[in-house]
C-alpha positions as CSV (number, residue, x, y, z in Angstrom):
1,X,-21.8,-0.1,-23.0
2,X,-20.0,-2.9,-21.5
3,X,-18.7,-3.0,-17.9
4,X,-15.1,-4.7,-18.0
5,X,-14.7,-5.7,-14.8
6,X,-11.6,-4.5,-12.7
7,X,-11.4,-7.5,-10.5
8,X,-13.2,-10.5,-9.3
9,X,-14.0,-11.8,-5.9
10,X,-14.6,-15.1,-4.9
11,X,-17.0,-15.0,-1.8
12,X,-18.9,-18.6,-0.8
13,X,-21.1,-19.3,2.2
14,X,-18.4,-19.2,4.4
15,X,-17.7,-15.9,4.0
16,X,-20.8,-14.8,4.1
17,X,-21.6,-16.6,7.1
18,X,-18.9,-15.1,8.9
19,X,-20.0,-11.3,7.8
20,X,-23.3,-12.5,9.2
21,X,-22.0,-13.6,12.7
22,X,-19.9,-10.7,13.3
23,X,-23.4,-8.5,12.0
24,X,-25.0,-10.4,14.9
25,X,-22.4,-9.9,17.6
26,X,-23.0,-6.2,17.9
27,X,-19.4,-5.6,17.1
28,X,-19.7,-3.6,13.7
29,X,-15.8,-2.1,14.6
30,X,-13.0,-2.6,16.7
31,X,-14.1,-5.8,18.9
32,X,-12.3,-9.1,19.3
33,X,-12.6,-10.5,15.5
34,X,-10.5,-7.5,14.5
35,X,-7.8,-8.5,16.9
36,X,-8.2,-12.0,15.7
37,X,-7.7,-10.7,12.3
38,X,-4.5,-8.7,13.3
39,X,-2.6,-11.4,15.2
40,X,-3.3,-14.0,12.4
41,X,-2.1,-11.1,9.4
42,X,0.9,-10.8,12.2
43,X,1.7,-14.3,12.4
44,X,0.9,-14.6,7.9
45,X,3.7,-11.9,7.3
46,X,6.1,-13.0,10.1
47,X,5.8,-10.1,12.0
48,X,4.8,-9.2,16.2
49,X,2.0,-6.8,15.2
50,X,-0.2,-5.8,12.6
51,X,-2.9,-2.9,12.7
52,X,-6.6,-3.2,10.8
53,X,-7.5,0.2,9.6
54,X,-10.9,0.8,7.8
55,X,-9.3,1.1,4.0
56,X,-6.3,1.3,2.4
57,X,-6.1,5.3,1.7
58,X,-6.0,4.8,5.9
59,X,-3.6,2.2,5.3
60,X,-0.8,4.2,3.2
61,X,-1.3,7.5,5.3
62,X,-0.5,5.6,8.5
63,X,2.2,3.6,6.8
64,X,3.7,7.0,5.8
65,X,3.4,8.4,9.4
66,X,5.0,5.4,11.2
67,X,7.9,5.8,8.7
68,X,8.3,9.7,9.8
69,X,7.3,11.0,6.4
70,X,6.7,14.7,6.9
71,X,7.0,18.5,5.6
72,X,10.3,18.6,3.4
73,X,10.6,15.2,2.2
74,X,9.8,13.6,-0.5
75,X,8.2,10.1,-1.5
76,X,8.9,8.3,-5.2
77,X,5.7,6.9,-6.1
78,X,3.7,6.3,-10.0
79,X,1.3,8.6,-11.4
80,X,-0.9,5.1,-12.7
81,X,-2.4,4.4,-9.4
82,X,-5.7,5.4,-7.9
83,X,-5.4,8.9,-6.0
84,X,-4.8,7.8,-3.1
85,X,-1.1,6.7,-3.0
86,X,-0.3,10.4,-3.7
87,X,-2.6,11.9,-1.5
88,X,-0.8,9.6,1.9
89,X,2.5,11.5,0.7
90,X,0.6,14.5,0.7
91,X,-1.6,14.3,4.2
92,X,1.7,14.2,5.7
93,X,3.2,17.3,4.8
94,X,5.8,15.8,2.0
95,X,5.5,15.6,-1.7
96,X,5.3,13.2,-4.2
97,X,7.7,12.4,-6.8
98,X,6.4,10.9,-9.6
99,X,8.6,8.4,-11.6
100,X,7.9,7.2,-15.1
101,X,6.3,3.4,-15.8
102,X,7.5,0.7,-17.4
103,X,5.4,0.2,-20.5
104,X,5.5,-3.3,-20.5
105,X,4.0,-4.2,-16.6
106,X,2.5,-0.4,-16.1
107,X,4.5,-0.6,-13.4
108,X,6.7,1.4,-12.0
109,X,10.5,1.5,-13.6
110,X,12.8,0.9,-11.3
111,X,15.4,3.0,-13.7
112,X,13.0,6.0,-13.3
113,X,12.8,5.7,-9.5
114,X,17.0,5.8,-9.1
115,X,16.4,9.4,-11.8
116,X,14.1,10.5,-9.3
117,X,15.8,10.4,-5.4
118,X,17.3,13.3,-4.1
119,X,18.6,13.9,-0.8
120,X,15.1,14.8,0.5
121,X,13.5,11.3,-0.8
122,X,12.6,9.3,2.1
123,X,10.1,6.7,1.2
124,X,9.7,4.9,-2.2
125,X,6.1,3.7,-2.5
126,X,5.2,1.3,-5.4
127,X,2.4,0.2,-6.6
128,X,1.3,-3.8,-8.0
129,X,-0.9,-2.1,-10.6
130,X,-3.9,-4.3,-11.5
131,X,-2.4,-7.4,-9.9
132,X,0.5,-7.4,-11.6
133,X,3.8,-7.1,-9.4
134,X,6.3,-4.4,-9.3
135,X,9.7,-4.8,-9.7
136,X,10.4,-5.5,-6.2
137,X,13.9,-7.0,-6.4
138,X,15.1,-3.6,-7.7
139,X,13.2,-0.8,-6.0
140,X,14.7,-3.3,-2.8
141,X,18.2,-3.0,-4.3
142,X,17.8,0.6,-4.7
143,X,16.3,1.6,-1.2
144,X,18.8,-0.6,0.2
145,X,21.8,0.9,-1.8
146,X,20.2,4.8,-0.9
147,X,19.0,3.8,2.4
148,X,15.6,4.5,1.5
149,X,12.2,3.1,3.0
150,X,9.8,1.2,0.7
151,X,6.0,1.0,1.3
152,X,4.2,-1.1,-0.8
153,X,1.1,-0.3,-1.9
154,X,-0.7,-3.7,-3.2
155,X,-4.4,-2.3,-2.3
């Protein structure tokens, strides 16, 4: 049976090189690449800090937590997503509210999300599914309309 591949990297000599040096440096975590990295993904997204954490599960959970997700609320998310985006709702005491997809992105439908919020819905958190883009103009329309937070999850 065939593998079909669920993504492709593109890593040179440079990259590589740089994994090599940081190797070398003794500095396997935290360490002053990592607030390299942080200040430069600051200054990328416009924004006076960012935090590296070691995956993206970490990621979500943290992004939930900052946005004072917890027991009682709830969080719009899709069920065609890796485990994880679920389970960040979840570690932090709220629960997920699964809306339906669109069948032509496998996204999910913005239409489905506005069925979904109640007056415990805190958080909408969409997913880009396989590299294709949610429907971001919407879910902002709607969070802004409901006074709702959105988390993307683009892992």
């Amino acid at each position: 049976m065939k593998a079909i591949p669920y993504g492709r990297q593109s890593i040179d000599h440079r990259e590589i090189d740089e994994v090599i040096k940081v190797l070398k440096s003794g500095w396997i975590s935290q360490g002053p690449r990592v607030q390299e990295f942080e200040k430069a993904i600051a200054r990328y997204c416009g924004v006076r800090y960012a935090v590296a954490v070691s995956s993206g599960t970490a990621a979500l959970h943290l992004a939930c937590k900052v946005a004072g997700l917890q027991a009682g609320d709830e969080a719009v998310t899709t069920p065609i997503t890796f485990l994880a985006t679920a389970n960040a709702i979840a570690m932090n005491g709220a629960k997920p509210v699964f809306a339906d997809i669109d069948y032509e992105t496998v996204n999910i439908d913005p239409k489905s999300i506005e069925k979904r919020i109640t007056r415990k819905t805190k958080i909408i958190l969409p997913v880009h599914f396989a590299g294709w883009p949610a429907d971001m103009d919407a879910i902002q329309r709607i969070a802004k309309r409901r006074r709702l937070i959105v988390i993307e999850d683009a892992c």
